[in-house]
C-alpha positions as CSV (number, residue, x, y, z in Angstrom):
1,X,45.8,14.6,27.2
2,X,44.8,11.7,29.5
3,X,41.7,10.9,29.7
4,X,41.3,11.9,34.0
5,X,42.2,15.2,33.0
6,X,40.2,15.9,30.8
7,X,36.8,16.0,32.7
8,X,38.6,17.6,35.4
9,X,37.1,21.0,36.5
10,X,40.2,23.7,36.6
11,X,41.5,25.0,39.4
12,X,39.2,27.7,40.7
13,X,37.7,28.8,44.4
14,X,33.8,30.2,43.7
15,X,33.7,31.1,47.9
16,X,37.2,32.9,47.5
17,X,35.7,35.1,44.6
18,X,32.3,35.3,46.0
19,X,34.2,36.4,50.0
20,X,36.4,38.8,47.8
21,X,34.1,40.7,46.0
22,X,31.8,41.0,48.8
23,X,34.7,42.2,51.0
24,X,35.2,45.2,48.3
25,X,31.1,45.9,48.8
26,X,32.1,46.7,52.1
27,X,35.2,49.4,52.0
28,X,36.8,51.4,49.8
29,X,40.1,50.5,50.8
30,X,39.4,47.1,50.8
31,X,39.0,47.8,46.6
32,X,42.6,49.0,46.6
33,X,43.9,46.3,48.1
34,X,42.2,43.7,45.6
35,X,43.1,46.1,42.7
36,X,46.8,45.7,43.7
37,X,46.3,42.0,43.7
38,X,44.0,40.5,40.9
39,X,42.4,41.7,37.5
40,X,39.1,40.5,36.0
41,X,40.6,37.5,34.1
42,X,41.9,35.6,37.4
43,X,38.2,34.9,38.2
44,X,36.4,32.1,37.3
45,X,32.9,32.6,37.3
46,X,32.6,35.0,35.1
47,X,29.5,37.0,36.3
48,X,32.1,37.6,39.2
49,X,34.2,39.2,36.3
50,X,31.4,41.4,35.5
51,X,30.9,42.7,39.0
52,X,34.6,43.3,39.7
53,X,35.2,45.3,36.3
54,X,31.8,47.6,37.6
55,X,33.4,47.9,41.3
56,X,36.7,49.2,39.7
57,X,35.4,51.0,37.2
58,X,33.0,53.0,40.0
59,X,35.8,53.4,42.1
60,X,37.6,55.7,39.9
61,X,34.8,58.0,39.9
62,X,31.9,58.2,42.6
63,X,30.9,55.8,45.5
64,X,31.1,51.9,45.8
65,X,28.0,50.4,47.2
66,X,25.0,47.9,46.4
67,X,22.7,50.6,44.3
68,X,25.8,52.1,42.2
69,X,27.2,48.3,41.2
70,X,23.3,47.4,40.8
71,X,22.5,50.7,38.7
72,X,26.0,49.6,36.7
73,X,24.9,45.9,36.1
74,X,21.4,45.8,35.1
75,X,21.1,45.3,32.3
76,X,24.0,42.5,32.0
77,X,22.1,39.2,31.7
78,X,24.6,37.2,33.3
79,X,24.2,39.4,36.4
80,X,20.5,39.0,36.3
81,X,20.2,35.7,36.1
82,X,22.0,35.4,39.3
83,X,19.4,37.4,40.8
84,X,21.0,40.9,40.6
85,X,21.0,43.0,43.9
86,X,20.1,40.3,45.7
87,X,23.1,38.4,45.1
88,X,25.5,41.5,46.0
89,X,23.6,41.5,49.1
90,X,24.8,37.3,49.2
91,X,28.3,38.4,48.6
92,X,28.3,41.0,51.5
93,X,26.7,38.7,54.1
94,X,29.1,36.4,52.3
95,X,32.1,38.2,53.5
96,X,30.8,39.3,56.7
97,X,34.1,41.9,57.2
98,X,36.9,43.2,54.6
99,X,39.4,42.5,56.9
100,X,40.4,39.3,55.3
101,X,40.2,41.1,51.5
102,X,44.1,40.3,50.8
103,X,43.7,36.5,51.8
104,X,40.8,35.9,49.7
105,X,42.7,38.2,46.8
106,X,45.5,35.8,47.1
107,X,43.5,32.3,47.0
108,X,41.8,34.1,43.5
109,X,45.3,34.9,42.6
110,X,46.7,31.4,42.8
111,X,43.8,29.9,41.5
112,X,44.4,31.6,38.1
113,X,47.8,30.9,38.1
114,X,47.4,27.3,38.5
115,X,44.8,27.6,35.3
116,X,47.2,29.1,33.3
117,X,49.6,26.7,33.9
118,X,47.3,24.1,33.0
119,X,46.3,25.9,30.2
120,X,49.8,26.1,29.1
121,X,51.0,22.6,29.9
122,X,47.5,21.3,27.0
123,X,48.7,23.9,24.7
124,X,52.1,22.3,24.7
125,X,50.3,18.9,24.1
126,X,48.2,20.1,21.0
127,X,51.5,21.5,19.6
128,X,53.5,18.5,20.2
129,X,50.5,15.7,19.1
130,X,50.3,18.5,16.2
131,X,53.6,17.9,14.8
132,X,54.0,21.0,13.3
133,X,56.8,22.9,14.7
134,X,60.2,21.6,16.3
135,X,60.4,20.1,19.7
136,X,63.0,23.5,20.0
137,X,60.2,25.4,19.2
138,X,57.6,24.6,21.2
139,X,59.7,24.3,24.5
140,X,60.8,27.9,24.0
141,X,56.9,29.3,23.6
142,X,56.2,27.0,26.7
143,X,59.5,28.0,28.6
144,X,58.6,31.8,27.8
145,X,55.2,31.5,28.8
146,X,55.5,30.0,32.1
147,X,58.6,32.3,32.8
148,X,55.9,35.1,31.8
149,X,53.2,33.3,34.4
150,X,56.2,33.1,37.2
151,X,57.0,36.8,36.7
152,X,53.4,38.4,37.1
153,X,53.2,41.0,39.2
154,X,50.8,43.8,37.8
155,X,46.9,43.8,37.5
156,X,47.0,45.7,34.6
157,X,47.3,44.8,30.6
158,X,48.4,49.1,30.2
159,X,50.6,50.7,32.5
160,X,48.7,53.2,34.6
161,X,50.4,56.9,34.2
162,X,50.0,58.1,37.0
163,X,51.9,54.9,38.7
164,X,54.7,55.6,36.0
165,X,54.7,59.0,36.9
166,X,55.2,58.4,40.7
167,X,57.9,55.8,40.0
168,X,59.5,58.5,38.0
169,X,59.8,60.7,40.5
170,X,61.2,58.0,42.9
171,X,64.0,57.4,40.5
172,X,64.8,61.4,39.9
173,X,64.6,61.3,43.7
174,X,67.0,58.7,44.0
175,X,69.1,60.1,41.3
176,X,69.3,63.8,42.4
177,X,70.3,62.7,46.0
178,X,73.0,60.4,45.1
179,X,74.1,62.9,42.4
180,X,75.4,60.1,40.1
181,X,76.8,60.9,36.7
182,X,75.5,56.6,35.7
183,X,72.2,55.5,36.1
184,X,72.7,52.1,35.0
185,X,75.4,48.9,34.7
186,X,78.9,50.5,35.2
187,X,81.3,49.1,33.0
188,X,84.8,50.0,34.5
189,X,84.8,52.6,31.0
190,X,84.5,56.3,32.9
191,X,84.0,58.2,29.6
192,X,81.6,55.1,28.1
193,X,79.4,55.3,31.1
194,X,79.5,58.9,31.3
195,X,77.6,59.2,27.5
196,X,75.6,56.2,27.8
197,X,75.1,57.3,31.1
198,X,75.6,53.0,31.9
199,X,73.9,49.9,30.2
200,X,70.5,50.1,30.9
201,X,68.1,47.6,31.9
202,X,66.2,45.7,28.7
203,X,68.3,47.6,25.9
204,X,70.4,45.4,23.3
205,X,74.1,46.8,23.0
206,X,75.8,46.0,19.6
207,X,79.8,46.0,20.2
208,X,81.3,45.7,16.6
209,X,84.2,45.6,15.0
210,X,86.2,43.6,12.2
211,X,88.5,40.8,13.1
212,X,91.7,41.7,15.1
213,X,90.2,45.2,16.3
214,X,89.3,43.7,20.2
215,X,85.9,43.6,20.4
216,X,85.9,40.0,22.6
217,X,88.7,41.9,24.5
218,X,86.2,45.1,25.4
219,X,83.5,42.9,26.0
220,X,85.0,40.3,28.5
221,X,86.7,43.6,30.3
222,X,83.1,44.7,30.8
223,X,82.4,41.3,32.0
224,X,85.3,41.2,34.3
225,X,84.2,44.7,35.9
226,X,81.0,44.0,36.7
227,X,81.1,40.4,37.5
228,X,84.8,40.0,39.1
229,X,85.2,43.7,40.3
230,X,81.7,44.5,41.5
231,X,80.4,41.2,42.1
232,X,77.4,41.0,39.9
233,X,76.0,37.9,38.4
234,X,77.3,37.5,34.8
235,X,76.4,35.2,31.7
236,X,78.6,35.1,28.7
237,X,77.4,32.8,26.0
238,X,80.6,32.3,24.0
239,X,80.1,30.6,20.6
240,X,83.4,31.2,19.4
241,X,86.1,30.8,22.3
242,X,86.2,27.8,24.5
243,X,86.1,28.1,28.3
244,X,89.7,27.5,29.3
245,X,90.3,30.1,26.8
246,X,87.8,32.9,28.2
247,X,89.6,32.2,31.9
248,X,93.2,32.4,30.3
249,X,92.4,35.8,28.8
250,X,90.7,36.6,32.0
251,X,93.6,35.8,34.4
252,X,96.2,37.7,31.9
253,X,93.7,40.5,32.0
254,X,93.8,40.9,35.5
255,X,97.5,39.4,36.6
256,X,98.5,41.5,33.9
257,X,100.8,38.6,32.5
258,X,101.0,38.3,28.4
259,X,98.2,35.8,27.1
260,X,100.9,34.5,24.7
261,X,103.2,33.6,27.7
262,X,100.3,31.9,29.4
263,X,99.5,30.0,26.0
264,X,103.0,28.4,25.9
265,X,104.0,28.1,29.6
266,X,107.1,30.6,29.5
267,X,106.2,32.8,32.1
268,X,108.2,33.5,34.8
269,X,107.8,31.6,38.2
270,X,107.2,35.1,39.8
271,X,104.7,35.1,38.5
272,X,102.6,32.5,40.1
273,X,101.5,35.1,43.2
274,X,99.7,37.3,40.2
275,X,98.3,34.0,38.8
276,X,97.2,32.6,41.6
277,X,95.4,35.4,43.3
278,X,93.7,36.4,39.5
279,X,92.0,32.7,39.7
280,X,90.9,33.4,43.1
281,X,89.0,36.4,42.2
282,X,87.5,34.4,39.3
283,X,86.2,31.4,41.2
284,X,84.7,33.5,43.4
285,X,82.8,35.6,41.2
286,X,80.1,34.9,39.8
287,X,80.3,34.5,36.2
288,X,78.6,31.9,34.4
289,X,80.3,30.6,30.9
290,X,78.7,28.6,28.7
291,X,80.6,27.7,25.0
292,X,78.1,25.4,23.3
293,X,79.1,26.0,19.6
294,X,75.9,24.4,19.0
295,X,73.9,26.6,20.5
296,X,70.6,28.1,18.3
297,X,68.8,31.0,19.4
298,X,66.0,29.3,21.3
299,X,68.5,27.0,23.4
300,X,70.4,30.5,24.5
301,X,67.1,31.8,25.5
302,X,65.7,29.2,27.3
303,X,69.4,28.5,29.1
304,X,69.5,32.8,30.0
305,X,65.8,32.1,31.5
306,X,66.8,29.0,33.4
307,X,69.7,30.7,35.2
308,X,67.9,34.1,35.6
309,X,65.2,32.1,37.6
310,X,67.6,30.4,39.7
311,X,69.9,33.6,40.9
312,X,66.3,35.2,41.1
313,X,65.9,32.2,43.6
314,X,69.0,33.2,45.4
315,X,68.1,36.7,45.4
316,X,71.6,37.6,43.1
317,X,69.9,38.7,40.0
318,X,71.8,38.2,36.6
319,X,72.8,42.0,36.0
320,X,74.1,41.0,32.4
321,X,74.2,39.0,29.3
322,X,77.0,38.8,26.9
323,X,77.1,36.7,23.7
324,X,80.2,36.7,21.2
325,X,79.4,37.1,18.8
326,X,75.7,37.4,16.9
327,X,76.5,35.9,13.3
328,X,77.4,32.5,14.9
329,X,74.5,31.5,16.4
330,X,73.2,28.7,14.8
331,X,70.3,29.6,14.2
332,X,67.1,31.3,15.1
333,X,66.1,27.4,16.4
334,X,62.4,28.1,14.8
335,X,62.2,25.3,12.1
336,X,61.5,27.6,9.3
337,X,63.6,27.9,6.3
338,X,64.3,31.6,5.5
339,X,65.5,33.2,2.1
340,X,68.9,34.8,2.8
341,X,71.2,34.6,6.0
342,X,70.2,38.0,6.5
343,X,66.2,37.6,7.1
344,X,67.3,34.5,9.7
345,X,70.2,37.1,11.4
346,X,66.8,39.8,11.7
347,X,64.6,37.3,13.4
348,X,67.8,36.5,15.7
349,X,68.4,40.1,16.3
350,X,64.6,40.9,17.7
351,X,64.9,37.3,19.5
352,X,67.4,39.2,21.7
353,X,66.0,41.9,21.9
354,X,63.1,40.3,23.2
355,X,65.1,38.2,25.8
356,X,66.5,42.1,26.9
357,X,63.5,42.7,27.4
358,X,61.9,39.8,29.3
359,X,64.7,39.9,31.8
360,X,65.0,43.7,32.4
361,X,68.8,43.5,32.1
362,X,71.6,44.7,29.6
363,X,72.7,42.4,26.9
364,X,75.5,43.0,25.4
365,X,75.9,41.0,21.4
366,X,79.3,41.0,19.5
367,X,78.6,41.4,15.7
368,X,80.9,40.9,13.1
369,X,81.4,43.3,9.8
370,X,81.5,44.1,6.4
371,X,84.4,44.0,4.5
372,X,83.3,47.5,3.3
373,X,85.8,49.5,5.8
374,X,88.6,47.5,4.2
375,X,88.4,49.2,1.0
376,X,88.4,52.6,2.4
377,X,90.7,55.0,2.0
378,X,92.9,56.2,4.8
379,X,89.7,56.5,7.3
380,X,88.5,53.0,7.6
381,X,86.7,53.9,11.1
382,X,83.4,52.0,10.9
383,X,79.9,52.8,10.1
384,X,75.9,51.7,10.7
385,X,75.9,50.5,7.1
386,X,78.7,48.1,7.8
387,X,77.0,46.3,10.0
388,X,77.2,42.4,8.7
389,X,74.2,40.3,7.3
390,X,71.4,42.6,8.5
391,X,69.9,45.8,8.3
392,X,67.7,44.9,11.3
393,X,70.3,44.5,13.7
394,X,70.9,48.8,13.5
395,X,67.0,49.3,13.6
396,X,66.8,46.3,16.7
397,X,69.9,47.6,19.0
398,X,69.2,50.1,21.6
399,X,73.2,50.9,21.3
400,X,75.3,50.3,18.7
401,X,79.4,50.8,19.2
402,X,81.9,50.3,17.0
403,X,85.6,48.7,18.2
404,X,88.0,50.6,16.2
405,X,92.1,50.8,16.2
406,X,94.2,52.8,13.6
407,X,97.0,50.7,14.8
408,X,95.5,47.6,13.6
409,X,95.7,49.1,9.9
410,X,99.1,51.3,10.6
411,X,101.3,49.2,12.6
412,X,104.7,51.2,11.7
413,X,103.5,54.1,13.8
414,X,104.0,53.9,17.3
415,X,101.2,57.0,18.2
416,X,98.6,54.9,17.1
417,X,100.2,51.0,18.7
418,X,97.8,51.8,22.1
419,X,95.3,53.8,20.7
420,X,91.5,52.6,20.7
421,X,88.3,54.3,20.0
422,X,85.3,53.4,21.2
423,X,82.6,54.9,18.6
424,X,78.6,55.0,19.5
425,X,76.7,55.5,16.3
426,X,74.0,54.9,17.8
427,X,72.1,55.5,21.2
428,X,68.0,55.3,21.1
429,X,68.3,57.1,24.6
430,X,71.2,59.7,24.0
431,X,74.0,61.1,22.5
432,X,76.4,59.5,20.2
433,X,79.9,60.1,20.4
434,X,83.6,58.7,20.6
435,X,85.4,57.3,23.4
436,X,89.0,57.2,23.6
437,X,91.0,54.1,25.3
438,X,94.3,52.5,25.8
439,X,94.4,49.2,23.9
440,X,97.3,46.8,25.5
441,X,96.6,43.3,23.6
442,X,99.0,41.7,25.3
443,X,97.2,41.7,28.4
444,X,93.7,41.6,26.2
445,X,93.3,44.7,28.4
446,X,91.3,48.3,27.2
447,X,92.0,50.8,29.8
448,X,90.7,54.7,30.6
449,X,93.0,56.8,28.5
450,X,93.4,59.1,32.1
451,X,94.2,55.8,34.3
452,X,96.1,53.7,32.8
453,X,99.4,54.2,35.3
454,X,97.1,53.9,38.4
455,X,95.5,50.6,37.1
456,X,99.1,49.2,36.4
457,X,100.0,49.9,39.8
458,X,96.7,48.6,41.1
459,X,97.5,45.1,39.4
C-alpha cells in the first residue's frame, strides 16, 4: 500500500453520527427511519455503536429517551468516558430537530460504504503481495465482495420475521389476485411450468441427458422464450457450441427451416422471408452469448456479475443464466489441486449455486451422464444416480430434469420418432413428475404435446 495511504484516517463523518443519533433522542419515528437505513457497524466511533444498539434495542420494548439509554449504558466504559448523560444531552442539542434524520442516516451510510471498499481494495493488496492464491482467485473474492457492498440494502445480519411475514403476504396477495398457475420464469413449457410452478429466483436447475437426447435443444428453447419471445435479458455461457452455431440453431428454431439445410446452404430461396424476420427478432432481443471454451468457474462468475450490474444499470435485469454444459468448465479457477474430477465438479457445482444465489435469478446448468442408462435393459429412462462426476451436483440442484427420448434408442418405431419426456427427479420446492413433449430435431425444436399444430401455424 503506498505509503500516503497508509496514515490516512478512513472515511467517516463523527458530526453525521453524532447529528443522527441525537436526531433518534428526539422521536420515535425518527428511530425507524435510521433503523431502515444503517446498522451499528456503519458507525465509526464506536461509543456511537454502543448508543445506537441501546436506542434500538429500547425501542422494541418501552420508551426512547435520555434516562432509558442512560439507565442502558452505565455501566459501559466507553460511554462513560465520554461523559455519559451528558453527552446524550450533546447529541440532542447536537441535532437540534429530527427532521433531517434520513440525511444524516445517509452521510453514515456512505461513509461505511466507502470504508469497506477501502477495506476491500488493502485486502486485495495483502492477498496479491502475499502470493498465495491465483490472480483468478483473488479477483473473484474481490469482484464478489464489492458486488456484495454495491447490493446492500438491509440493516440487518438475520432476516426479521415479521418483515418476511408481511412480504409474504404481499406475494400471496399478488398471487391470489392474478390467479396465476406460475409464480416464477415462464418457459414457453405449459405442463413444465405448471409442476415447477416456473424457474424460481436463486434455485440451480440441472437439465440432463446423454448425448443425442436434446438437452442444448430444450435449453436454448427456454432461452429463446424468455429472452426472444418475452423479452427478458438472457446469458448463455456456451462452452461447447460456438456463436454462429447457437444463432443458426436459433433461426431454424424459430423460421422453422431444417438446421441441416441451413448448415449446407440448400435451402430454398422462399425461404429468405422466414430467415430474415427470425434474425430480426434475435438482434433485437436481448440475449447475451458468450463461448469462451476457456472459461473456468471464477471467469463465468465474475463475467455473469459484470453484466448483471450493467442491465441492473439499465434497469433490464438479467432474468436468466444458462451454461452448457457443467462437466466442461474448466475448472473451479481456485488454484488448488483436487483428488478426483469429481471433488473439483462439487466445488463447481456449489460455485453455481452460489452465483444463483447472489443474483436472485434462475440458472439453468446442462450436465452430462453416466454411461449407466446404456446398459439398461429396455427402460433406459434416466436416474439421480446417473448423474456424471458428482454426487454433489443432486444434493446442490434445487431441480434436477432429465432429457429423455425412447426414439433416440428405438429409431424403427415411428410412435416413439417425436416423442420426448421431460423427467423431474427432483424438486426441493415441489413435486416431481414427467412432462410429455414433441421433439422435432430438425428444427432443434421441443414443443407442448397439446400445441404443436397452432405453433406451426404461428411460425
Amino acid at each position: 500500500m503506498p505509503k500516503e495511504l497508509e496514515t490516512k484516517v478512513p472515511p467517516q463523518s463523527i458530526d453525521a453520527e453524532m447529528a443522527l443519533i441525537g436526531a433518534m433522542l428526539i422521536e420515535k419515528d425518527a428511530i425507524i427511519k435510521a433503523l431502515e437505513i444503517v446498522k451499528e457497524d456503519d458507525f465509526y466511533k464506536e461509543v456511537h455503536k454502543h448508543i445506537f444498539e441501546a436506542i434500538r434495542d429500547l425501542n422494541d420494548s418501552q420508551a426512547v429517551d435520555i434516562v432509558t439509554v442512560n439507565n442502558r449504558l452505565k455501566n459501559n466504559d466507553l460511554y462513560k468516558e465520554v461523559g455519559g448523560s451528558k453527552y446524550l444531552v450533546s447529541l440532542i442539542d447536537n441535532a437540534q430537530t429530527s427532521a433531517n434524520v434520513e440525511y444524516y442516516a445517509n452521510i453514515v451510510k456512505d461513509k461505511a460504504i466507502l470504508r469497506q471498499i477501502v477495506n476491500a481494495g488493502s485486502q486485495m493488496a495483502t492477498e496479491a503481495f502475499a502470493e498465495v492464491q491465483t490472480s483468478e482467485e483473488i479477483l473473484d473474492k474481490a469482484q464478489a465482495t464489492l458486488f456484495n457492498i454495491s447490493k446492500q440494502n438491509s440493516t440487518n445480519e438475520f432476516a426479521i420475521p415479521s418483515k418476511l411475514a408481511t412480504e409474504a403476504l404481499k406475494r400471496l396477495e399478488a398471487l391470489h389476485n392474478n390467479k396465476k398457475d406460475v409464480s416464477g420464469l415462464r418457459t414457453g413449457f405449459d405442463d413444465f411450468d405448471k409442476l415447477t410452478s416456473g424457474l424460481q429466483p436463486s434455485e440451480l436447475i440441472i437439465i440432463a441427458g446423454r448425448p443425442g437426447m436434446g438437452k442444448t435443444t430444450f435449453a436454448l428453447n427456454i432461452a429463446e422464450f424468455v429472452s426472444i419471445n418475452s423479452g427478458k435479458p438472457v446469458a448463455i455461457f456456451s462452452l461447447e457450441m460456438a456463436s454462429e452455431a447457437l444463432i443458426t440453431r436459433f433461426i431454424a428454431s424459430i423460421a422453422r427451416i431444417e438446421g441441416q439445410k441451413l448448415k449446407n446452404g440448400f435451402f430454398s430461396p422462399n425461404d429468405w422471408p422466414a430467415l430474415t424476420n427470425a434474425a430480426t427478432k434475435i438482434g433485437n432481443s436481448p440475449l447475451y452469448i458468450s463461448d469462451s471454451t476457456e472459461m473456468n468457474a471464477i471467469q463465468l462468475r465474475a463475467a455473469a456479475r459484470k453484466l448483471a450490474m450493467k442491465l441492473e444499470k439499465k434497469g433490464t435485469p438479467l432474468s436468466l443464466i444458462i451454461i452448457d454444459y457443467l462437466q466442461l468448465i474448466k475448472d473451479s479457477g481456485s488454484g488448488k489441486r483436487f483428488e478426483s474430477k469429481q471433488i473439483e465438479t462439487a466445488e463447481i457445482s456449489r460455485s453455481l449455486k452460489a452465483l444463483a444465489r447472489d443474483l436472485k435469478i434462475p440458472v439453468i446448468a446442462l450436465s452430462q451422464l453416466s454411461r449407466q442408462t446404456e446398459q439398461r435393459g429396455k427402460d433406459k429412462r434416466p436416474m439421480l444416480s446417473d448423474l456424471r462426476d458428482s454426487g454433489a451436483i443432486e444434493q446442490d440442484a434445487d431441480v434436477v430434469a432429465f432429457v429423455h427420448r425412447d426414439g433416440y434408442y428405438e429409431k424403427d418405431d415411428p410412435d416413439k420418432k417425436n416423442h420426448a419426456e421431460i423427467i423431474i427427479s427432483k424438486q426441493r420446492n415441489g413435486a416431481t413428475g414427467t412432462v410429455q413433449l414433441v421433439y422435432e430435431g430438425e428444427y432443434t425444436k421441443f414443443y407442448n404435446k397439446d400445441n404443436r399444430a397452432s405453433s406451426m401455424e404461428e411460425n
